[in-house]
Backbone bond lengths (Angstrom), bond angles and torsions (degrees), N, CA, C in turn:
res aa  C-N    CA-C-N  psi(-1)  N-CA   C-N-CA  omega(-1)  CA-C   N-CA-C  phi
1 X - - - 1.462 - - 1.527 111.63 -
2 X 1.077 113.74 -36.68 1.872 121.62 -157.89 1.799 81.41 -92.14
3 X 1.342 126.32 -34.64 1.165 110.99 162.12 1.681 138.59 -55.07
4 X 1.331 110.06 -38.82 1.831 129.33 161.80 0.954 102.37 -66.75
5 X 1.465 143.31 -43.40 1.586 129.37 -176.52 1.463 113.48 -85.61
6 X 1.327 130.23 -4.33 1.404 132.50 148.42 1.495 116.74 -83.36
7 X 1.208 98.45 -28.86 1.919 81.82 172.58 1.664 115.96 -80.00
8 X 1.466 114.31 -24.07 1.448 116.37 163.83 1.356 137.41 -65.48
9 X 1.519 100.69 -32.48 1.468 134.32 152.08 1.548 106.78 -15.10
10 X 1.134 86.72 -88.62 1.806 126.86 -168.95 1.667 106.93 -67.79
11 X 1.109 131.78 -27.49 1.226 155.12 150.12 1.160 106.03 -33.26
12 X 1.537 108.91 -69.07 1.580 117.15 -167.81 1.422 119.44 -75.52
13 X 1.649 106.79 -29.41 1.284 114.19 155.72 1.177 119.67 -47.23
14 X 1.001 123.07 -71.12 1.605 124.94 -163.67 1.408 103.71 -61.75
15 X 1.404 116.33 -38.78 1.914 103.82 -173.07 1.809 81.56 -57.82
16 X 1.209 112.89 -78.15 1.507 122.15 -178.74 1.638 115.96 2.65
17 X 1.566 95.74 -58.56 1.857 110.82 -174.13 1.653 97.77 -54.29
18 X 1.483 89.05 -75.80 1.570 111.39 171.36 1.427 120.51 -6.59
19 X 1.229 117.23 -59.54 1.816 129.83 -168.47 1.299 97.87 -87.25
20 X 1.594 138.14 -36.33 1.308 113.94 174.89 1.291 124.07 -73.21
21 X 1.593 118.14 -9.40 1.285 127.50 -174.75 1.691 109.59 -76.80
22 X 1.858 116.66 -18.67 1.187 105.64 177.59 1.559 108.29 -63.53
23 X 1.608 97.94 167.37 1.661 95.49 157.31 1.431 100.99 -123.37
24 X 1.496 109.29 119.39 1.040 142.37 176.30 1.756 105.26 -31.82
25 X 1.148 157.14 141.30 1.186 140.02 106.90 2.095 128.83 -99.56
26 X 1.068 109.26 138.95 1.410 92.29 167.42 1.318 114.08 -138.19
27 X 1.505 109.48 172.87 1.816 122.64 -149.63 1.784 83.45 -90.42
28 X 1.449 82.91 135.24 1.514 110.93 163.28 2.364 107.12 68.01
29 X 1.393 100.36 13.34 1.331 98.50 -163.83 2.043 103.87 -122.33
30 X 1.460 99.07 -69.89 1.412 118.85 -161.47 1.618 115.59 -156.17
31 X 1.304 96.18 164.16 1.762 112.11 165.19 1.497 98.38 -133.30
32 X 1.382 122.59 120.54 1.279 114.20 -176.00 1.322 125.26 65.65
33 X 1.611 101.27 -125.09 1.956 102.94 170.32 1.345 84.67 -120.92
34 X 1.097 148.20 53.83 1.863 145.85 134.11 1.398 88.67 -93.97
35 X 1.607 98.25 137.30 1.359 114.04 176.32 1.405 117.36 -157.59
36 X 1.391 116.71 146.66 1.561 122.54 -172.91 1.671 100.58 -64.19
37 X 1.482 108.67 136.91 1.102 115.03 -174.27 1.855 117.17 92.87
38 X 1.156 104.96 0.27 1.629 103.30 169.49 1.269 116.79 -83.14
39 X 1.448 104.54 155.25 1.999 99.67 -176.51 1.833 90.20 -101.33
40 X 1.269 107.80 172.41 1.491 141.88 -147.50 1.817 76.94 -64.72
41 X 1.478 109.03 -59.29 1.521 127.07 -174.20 1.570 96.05 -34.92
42 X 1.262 112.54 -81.20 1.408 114.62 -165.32 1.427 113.04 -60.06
43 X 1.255 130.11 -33.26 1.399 91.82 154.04 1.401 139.28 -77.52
44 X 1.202 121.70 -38.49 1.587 105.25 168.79 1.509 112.27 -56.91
45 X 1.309 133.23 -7.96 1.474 124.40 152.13 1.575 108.82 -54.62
46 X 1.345 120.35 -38.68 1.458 103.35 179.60 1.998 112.83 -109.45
47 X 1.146 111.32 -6.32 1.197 94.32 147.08 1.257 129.10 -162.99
48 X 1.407 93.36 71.71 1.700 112.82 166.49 1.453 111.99 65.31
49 X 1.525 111.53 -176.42 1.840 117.65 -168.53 1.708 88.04 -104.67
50 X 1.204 133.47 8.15 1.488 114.23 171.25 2.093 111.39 -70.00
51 X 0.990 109.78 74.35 1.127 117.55 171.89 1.702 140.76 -160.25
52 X 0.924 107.72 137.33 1.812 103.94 -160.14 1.741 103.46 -86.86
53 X 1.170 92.02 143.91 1.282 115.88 -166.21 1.825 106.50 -101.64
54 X 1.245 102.24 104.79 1.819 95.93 -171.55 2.350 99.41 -101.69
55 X 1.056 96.10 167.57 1.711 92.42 164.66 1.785 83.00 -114.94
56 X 2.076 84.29 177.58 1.619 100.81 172.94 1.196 127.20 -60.09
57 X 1.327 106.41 -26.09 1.605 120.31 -176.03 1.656 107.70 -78.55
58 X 1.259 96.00 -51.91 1.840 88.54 174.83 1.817 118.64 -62.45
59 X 1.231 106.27 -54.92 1.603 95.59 148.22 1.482 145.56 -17.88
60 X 1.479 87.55 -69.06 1.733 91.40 165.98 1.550 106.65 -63.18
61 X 1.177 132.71 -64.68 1.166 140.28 -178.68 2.068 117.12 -23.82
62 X 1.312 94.62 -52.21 1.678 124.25 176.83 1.593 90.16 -38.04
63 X 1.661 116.16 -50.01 1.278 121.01 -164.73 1.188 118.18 -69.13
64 X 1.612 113.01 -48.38 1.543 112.70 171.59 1.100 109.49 -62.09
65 X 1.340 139.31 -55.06 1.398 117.72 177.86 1.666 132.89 -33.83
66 X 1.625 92.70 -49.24 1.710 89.44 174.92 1.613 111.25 -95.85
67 X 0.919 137.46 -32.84 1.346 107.20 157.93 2.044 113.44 -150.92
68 X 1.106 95.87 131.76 1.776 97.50 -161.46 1.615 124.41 -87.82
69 X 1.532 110.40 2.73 1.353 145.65 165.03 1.411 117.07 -87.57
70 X 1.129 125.04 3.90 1.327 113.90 160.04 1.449 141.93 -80.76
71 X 1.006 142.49 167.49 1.409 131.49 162.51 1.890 129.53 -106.54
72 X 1.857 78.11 98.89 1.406 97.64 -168.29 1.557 119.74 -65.64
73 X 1.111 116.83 -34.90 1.052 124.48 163.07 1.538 130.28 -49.26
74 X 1.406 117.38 -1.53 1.753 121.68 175.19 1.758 101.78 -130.82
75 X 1.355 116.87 29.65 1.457 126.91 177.76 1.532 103.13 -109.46
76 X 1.443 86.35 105.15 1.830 114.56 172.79 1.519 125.13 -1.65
77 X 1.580 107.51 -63.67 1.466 121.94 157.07 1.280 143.30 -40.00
78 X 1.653 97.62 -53.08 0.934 114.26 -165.16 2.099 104.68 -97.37
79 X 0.933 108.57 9.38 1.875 126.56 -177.65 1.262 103.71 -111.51
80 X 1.247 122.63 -19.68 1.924 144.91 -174.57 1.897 101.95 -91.28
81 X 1.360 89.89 -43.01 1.578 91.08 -164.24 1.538 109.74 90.98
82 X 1.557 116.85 152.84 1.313 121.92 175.84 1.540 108.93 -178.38
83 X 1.452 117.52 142.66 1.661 115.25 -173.38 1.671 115.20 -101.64
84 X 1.711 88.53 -17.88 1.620 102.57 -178.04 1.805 111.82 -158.47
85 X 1.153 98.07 155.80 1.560 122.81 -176.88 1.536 124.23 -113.46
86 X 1.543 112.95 104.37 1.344 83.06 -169.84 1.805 86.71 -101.99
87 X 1.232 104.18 157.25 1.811 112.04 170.97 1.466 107.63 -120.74
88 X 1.474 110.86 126.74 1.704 118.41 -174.87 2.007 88.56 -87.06
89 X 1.345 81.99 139.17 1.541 113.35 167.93 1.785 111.18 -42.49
90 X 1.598 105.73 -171.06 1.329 130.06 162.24 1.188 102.02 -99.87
91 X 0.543 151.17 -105.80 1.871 147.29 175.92 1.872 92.09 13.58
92 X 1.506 105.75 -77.96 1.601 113.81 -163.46 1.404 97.19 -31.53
93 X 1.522 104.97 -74.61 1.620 124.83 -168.34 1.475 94.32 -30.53
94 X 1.098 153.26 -43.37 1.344 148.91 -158.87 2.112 92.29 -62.12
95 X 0.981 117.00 -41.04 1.265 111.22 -165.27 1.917 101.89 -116.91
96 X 1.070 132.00 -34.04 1.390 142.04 178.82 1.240 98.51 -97.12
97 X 1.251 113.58 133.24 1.854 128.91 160.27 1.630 117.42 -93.22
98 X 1.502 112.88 -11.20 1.571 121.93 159.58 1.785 101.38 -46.30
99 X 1.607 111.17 142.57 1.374 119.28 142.25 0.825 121.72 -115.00
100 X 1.728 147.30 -36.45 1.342 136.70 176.43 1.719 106.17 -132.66
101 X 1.722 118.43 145.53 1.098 126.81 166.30 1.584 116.51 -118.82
102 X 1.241 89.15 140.00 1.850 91.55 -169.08 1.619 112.87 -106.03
103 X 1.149 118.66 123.34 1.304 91.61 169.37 1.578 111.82 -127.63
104 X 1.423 115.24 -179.45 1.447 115.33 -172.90 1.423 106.33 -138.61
105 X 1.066 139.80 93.78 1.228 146.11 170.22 1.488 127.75 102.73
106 X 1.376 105.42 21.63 1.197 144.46 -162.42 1.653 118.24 77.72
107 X 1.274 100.45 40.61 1.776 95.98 180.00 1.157 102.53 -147.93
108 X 1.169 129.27 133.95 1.912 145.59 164.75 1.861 92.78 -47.25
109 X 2.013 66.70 126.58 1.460 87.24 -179.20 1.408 124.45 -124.58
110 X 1.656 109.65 -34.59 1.127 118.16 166.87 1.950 95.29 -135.13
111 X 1.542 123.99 159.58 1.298 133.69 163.40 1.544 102.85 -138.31
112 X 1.763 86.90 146.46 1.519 100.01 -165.70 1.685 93.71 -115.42
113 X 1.458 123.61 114.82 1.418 132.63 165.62 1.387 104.54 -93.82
114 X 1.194 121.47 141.93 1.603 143.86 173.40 1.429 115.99 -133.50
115 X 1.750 106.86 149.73 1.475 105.45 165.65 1.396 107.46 -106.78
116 X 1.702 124.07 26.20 1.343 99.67 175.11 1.285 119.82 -125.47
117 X 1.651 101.31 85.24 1.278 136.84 -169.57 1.561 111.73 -110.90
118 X 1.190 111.35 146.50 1.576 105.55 170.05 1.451 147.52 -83.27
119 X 1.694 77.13 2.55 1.647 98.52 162.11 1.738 118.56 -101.99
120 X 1.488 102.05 107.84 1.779 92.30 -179.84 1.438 124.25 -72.58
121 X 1.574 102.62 -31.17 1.933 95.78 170.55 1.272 125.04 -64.23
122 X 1.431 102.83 -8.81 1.737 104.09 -172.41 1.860 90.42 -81.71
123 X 1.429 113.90 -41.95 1.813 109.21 -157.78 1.473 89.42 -58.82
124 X 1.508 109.26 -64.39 1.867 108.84 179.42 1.639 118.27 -13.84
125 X 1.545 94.58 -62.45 1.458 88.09 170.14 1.482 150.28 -54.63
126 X 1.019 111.45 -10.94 1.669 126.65 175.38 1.533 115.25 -70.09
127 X 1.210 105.84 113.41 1.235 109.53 -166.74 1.570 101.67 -121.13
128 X 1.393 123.33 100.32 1.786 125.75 -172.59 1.528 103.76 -77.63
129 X 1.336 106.46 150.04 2.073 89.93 164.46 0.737 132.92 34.54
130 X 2.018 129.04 15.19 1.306 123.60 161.63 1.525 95.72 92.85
131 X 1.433 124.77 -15.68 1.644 107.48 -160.80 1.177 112.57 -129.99
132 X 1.902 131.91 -26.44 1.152 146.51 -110.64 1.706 90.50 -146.75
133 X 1.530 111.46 135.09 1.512 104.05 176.88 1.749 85.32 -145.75
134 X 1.944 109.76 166.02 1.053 117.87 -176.47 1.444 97.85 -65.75
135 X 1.570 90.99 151.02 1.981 83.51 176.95 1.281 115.59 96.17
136 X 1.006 123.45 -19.57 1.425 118.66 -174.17 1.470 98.98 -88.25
137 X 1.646 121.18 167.54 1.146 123.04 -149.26 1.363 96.98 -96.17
138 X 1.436 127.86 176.95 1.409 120.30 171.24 1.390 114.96 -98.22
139 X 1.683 130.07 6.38 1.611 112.90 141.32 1.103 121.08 -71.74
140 X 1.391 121.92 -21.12 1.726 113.77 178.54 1.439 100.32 -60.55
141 X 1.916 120.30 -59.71 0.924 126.08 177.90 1.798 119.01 -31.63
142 X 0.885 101.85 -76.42 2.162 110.89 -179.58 1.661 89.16 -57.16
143 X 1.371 145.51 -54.43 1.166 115.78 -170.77 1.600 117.07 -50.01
144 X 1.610 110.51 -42.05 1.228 104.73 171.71 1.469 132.48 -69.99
145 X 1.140 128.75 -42.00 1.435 134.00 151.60 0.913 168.17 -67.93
146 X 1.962 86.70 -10.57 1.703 110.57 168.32 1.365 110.92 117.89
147 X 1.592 133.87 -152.59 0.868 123.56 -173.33 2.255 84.40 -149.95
148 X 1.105 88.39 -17.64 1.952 82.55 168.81 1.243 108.37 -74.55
149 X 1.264 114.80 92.33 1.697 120.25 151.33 1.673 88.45 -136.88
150 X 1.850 102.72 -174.24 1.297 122.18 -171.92 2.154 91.72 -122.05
151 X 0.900 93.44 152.10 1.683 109.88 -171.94 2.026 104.96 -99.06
152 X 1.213 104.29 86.33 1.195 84.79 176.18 1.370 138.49 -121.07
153 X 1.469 151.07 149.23 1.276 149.03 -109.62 1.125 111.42 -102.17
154 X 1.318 128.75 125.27 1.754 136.99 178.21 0.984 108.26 -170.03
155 X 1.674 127.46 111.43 1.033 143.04 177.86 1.482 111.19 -46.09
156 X 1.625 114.52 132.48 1.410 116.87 -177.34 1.400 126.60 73.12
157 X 1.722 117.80 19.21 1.200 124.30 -171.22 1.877 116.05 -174.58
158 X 0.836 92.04 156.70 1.598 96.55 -169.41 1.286 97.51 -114.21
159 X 1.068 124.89 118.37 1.637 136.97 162.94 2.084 116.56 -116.25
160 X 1.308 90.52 137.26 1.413 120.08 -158.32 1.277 110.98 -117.12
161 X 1.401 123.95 83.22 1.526 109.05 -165.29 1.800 108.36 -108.54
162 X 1.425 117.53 99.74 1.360 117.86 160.01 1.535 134.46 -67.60
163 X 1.431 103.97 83.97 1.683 100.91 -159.43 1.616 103.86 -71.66
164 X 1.478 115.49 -13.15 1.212 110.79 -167.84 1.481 92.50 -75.52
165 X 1.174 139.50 -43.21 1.478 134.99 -178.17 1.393 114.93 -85.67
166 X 1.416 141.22 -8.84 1.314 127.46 -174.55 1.152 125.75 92.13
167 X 1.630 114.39 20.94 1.363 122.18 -172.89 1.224 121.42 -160.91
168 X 1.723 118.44 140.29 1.212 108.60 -177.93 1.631 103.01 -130.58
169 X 1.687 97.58 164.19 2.017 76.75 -155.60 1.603 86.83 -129.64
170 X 1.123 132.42 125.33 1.598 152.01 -175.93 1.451 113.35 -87.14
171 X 1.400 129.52 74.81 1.369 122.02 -179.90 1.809 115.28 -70.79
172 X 1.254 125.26 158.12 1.273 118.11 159.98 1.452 97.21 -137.07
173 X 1.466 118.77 137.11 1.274 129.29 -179.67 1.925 113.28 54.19
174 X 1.461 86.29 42.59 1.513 91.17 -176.11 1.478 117.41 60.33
175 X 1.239 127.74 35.82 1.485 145.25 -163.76 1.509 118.21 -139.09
176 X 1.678 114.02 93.02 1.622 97.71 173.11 1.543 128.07 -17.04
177 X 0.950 153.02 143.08 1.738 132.99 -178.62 1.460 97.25 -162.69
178 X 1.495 138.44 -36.65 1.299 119.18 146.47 1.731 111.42 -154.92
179 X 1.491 110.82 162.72 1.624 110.68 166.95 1.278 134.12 -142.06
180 X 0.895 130.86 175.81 1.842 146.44 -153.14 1.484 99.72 -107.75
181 X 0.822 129.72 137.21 1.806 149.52 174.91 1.393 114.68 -118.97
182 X 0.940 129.63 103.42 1.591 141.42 -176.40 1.485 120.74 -139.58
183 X 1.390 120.46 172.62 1.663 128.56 -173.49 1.437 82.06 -80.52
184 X 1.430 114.96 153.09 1.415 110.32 130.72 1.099 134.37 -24.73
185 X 1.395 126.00 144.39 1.208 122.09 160.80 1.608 120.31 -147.79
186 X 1.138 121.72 115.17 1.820 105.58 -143.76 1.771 65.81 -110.35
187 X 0.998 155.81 45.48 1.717 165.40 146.74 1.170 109.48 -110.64
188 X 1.215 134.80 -14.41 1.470 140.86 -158.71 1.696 97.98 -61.64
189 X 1.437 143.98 -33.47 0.928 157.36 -155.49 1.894 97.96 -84.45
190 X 1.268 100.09 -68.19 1.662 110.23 167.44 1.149 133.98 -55.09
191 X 1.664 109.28 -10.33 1.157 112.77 -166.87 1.711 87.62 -96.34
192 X 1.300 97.74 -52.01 1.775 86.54 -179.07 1.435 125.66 -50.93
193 X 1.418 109.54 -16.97 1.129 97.53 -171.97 1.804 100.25 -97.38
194 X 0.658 93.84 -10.68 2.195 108.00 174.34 1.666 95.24 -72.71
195 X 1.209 120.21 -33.15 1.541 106.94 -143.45 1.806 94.60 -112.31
196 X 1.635 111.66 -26.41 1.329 101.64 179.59 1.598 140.67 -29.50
197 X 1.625 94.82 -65.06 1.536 102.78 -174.10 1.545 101.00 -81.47
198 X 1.288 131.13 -8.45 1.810 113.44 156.86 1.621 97.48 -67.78
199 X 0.968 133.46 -73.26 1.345 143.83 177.35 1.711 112.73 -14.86
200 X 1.110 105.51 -56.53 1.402 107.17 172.07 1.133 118.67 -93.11
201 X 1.383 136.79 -3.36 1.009 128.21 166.78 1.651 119.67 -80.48
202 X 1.786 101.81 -30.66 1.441 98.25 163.68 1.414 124.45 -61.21
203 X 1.441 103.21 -57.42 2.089 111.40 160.42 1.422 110.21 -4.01
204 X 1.684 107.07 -65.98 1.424 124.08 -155.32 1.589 101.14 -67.80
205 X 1.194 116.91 -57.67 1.387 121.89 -179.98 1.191 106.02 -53.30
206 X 1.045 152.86 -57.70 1.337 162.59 162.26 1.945 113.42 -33.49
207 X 1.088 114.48 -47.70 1.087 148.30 166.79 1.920 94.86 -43.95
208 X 1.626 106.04 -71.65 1.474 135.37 -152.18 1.760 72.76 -62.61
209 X 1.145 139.33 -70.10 1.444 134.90 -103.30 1.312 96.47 -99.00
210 X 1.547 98.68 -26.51 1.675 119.43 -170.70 1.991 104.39 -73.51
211 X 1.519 102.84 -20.92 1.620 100.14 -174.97 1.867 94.85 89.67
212 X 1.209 113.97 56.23 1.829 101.77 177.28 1.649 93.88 -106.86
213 X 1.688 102.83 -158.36 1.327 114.59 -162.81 1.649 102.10 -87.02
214 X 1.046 117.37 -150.96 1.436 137.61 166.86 1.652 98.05 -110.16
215 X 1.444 105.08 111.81 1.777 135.43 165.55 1.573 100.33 -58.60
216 X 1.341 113.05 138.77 1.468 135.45 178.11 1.462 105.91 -89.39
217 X 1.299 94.33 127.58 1.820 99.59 173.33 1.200 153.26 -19.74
């Protein structure tokens, strides 16, 4: 007997170990202890000044470089608004699965978690909503979340944005692979359509300054 109640013991431990080792994320809230609504301060209180500091313009810019056919104007961030970017290092990534935090007025507004990091025990660990891990397919995904999101456009990828929950979920090859953390926004729909033609009109300028082609109608 005193033998079965040590193997349950130890049992419970380890699930125990096990669950604190996830890192938590949830929709419309946090990844870990990064959380919507932190100032610039509080996070480098939790993880340090190793991090690059982008503006909106270089951001957008990031985009034309890699591909200039997209439609910038229905990209999470940039429909949210934001004044600055911070991007966690290689070093960070060793312990954080976040890649970019946005904020808008000095406060986290949207966070971008990814699994394509070079650490694989760290992606394992991401645990969304209690239910959801990288990798998992995107019917598990919509079974869990529904089928109300908006479908929006990026070459080579399927993006799933649930504004009613605070999240948008980036499959590649039909494969969770990374997502967006945001407030609600049951406007999210209006806003894109408020924010488009600024949106592209910055593109364009950006576009203009860079020496690009002539943009299609």
């Amino acid at each position: 007997m005193q033998k079965i109640i040590t193997f349950f013991t130890m049992l419970a431990f380890a699930t125990s170990l096990a669950a604190q080792k996830d890192i938590s994320a949830a929709v419309g809230s946090n990844c870990g202890k990064i959380k919507i609504g932190m100032t610039e301060k509080q996070v480098r209180a939790i993880l340090g000044n190793d991090l690059q500091t982008t503006t909106y313009k270089e951001e957008m810019m990031a985009y034309w470089y890699h591909n200039r056919t997209i439609r910038i104007d229905s990209i999470t961030q940039f429909v949210l608004g934001f004044d600055k970017c911070l991007e966690l290092s290689d070093s960070l990534n060793r312990y954080w699965p976040v890649f970019k935090i946005f904020l808008l007025n000095g406060r986290i507004n949207c966070i971008i978690v990814t699994a394509y990091l070079d650490d694989s025990l760290l992606v394992k660990r991401v645990l969304l909503d209690k239910k959801l891990r990288f990798n998992d397919d995107k019917e598990k995904c919509v079974q869990h979340f529904g089928t109300s999101y908006i479908n929006t456009p990026y070459p080579g990828y399927e993006e799933y944005v649930y504004y009613k929950n605070g999240v948008q979920l980036i499959f590649d090859e039909g494969a969770l692979r990374t997502f967006k953390i945001f407030k609600p926004n049951l406007n999210f729909l209006k806003r894109i359509a408020s924010r488009a033609a600024i949106i592209s009109a910055e593109f364009k300028a950006i576009d203009k300054e860079k020496g690009g082609f002539d943009w299609p109608d």
